[in-house]
VOBA-1610 file (N, C-alpha, C; in pm, whole numbers, padded with zeros to 5 digits, always signed):
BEGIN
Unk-03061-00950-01690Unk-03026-01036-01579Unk-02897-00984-01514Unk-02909-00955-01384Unk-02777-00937-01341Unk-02654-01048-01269Unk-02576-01016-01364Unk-02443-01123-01340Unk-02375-01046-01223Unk-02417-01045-01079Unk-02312-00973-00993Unk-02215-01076-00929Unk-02090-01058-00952Unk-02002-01113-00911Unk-01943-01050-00762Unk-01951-01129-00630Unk-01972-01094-00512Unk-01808-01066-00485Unk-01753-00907-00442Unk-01659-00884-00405Unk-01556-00993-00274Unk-01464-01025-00274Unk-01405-01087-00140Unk-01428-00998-00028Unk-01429-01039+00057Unk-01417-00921+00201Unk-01299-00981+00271Unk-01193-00921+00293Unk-01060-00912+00379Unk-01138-00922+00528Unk-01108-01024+00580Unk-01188-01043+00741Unk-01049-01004+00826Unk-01119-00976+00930Unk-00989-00939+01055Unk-00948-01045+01133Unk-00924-01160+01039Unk-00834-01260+01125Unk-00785-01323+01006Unk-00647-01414+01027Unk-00564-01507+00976Unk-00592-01651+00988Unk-00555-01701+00899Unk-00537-01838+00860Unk-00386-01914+00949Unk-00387-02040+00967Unk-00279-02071+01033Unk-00139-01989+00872Unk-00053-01960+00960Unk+00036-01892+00868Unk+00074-01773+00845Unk-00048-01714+00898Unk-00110-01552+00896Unk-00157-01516+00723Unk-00150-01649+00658Unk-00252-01592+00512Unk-00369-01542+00542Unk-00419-01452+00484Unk-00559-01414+00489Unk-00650-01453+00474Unk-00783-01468+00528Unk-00894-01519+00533Unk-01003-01435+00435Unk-01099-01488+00371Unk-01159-01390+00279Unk-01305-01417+00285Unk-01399-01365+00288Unk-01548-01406+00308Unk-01642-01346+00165Unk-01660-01444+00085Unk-01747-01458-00070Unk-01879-01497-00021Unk-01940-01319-00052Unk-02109-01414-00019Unk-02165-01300-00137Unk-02310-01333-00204Unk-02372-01299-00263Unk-02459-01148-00239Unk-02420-01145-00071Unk-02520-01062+00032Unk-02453-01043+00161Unk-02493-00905+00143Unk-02484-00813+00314Unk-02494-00907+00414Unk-02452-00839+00504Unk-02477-01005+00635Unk-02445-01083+00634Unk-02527-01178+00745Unk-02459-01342+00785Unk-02381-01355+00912Unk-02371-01413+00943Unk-02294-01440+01101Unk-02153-01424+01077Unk-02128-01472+00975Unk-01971-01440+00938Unk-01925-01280+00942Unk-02024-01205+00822Unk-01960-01099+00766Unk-02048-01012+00934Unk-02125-01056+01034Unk-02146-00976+01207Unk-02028-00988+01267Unk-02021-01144+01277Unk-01884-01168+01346Unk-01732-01070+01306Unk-01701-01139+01215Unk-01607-00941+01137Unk-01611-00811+01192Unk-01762-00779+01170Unk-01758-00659+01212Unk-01753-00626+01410Unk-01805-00724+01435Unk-01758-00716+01576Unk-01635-00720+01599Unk-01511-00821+01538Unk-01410-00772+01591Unk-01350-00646+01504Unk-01380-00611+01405Unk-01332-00551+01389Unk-01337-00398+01449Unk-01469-00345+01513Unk-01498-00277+01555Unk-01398-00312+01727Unk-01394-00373+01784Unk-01305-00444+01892Unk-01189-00385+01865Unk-01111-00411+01733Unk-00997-00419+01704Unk-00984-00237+01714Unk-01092-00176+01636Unk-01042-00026+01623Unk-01035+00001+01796Unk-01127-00017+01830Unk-01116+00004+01963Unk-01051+00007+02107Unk-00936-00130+02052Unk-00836-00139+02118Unk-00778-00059+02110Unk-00693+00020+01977Unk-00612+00024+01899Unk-00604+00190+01950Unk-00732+00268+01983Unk-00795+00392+02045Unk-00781+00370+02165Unk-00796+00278+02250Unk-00713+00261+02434Unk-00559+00266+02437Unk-00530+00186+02341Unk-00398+00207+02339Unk-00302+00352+02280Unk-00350+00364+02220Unk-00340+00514+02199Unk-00274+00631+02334Unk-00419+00633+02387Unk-00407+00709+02517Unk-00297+00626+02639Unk-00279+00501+02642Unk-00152+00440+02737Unk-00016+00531+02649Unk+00002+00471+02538Unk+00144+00586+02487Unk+00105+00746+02491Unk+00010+00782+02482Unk+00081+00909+02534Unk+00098+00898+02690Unk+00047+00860+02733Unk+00065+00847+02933Unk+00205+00809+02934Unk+00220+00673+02867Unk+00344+00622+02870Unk+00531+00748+02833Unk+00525+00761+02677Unk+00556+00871+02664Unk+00557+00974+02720Unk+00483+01021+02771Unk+00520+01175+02875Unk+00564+01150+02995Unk+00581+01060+03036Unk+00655+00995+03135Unk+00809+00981+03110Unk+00869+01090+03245Unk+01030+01039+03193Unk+01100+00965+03293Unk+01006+00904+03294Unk+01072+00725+03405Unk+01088+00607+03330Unk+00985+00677+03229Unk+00930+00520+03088Unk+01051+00442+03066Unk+01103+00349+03071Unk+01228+00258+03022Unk+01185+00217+02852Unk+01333+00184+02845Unk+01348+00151+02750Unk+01234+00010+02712Unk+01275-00076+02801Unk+01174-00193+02821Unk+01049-00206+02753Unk+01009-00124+02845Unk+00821-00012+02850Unk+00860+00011+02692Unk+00882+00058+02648Unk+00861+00171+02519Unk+00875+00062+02432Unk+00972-00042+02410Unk+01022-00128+02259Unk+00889-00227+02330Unk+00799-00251+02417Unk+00665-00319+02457Unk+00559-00233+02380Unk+00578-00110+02374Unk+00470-00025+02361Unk+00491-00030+02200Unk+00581-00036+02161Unk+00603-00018+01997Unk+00525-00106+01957Unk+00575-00241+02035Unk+00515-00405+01934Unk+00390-00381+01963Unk+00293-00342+02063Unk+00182-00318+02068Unk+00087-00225+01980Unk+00111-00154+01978Unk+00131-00004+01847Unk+00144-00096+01699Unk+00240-00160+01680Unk+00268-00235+01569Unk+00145-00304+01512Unk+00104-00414+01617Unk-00010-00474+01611Unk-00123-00422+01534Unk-00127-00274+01635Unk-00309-00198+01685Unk-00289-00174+01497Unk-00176-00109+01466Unk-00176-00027+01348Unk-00193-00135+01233Unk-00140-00245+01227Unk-00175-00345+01148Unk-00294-00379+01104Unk-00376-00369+01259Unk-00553-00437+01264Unk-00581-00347+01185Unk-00559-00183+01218Unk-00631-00095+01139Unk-00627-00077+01015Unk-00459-00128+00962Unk-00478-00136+00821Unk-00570-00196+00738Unk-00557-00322+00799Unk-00662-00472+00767Unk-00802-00348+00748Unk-00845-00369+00838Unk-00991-00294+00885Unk-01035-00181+00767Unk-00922-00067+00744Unk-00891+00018+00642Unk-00939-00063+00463Unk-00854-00153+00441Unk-00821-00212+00361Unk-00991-00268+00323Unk-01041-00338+00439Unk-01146-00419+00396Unk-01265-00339+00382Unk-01297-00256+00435Unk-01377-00153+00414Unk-01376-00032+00289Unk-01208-00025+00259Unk-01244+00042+00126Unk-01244-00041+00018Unk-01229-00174+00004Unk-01261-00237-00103Unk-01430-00244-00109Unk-01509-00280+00010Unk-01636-00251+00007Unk-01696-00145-00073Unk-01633-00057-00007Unk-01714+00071-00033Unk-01655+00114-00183Unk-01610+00045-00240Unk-01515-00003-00381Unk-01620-00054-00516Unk-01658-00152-00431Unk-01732-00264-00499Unk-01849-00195-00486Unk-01918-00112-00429Unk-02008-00049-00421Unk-02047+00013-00520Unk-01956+00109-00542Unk-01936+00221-00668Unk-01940+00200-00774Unk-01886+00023-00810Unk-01873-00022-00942Unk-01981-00047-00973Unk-01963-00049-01146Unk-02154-00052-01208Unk-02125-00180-01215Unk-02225-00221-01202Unk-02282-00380-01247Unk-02316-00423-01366Unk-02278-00515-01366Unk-02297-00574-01532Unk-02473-00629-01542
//
């Protein structure tokens, strides 16, 4: 009989507080673990537009100071999501690997 104990999944959004939100299911899928992956796929995606504004931004030597400590916190953000995103996907692909009892 298999006793599989269903990994957490790190979702790409916060709880009031910014604690983390976690999604326990038995199984692939579900509207929850779509929904996730839509933003999270969103999130990389931003994170790759923004990208290309700092270098535009950056090679620009008009850029203010302003502009740039804007562009950081933005950057800050993108790189955060991706950690998240990073994070939740290699625990997946984690739980994957492990043998089952």
């Amino acid at each position: 009989m298999d006793h599989h104990i269903p990994t957490p999944r790190l979702l790409p959004w916060t709880a009031p507080g910014g604690k983390p939100c976690y999604l326990i299911s038995d199984h692939d899928g579900g509207p929850v673990a779509e929904r996730a992956d839509e933003i999270e796929g969103l999130q990389l995606d931003m994170g790759d537009e923004l990208l290309g504004h700092a270098a535009a931004l950056l090679g620009d030597p008009r850029a203010g100071a302003r502009e740039v400590r804007y562009l950081a916190a933005q950057l800050t953000t993108a790189l955060g999501d991706a950690l998240r995103v990073a994070r939740s996907r290699g625990a997946r692909l984690g739980a994957k690997d492990a043998p089952s009892a």
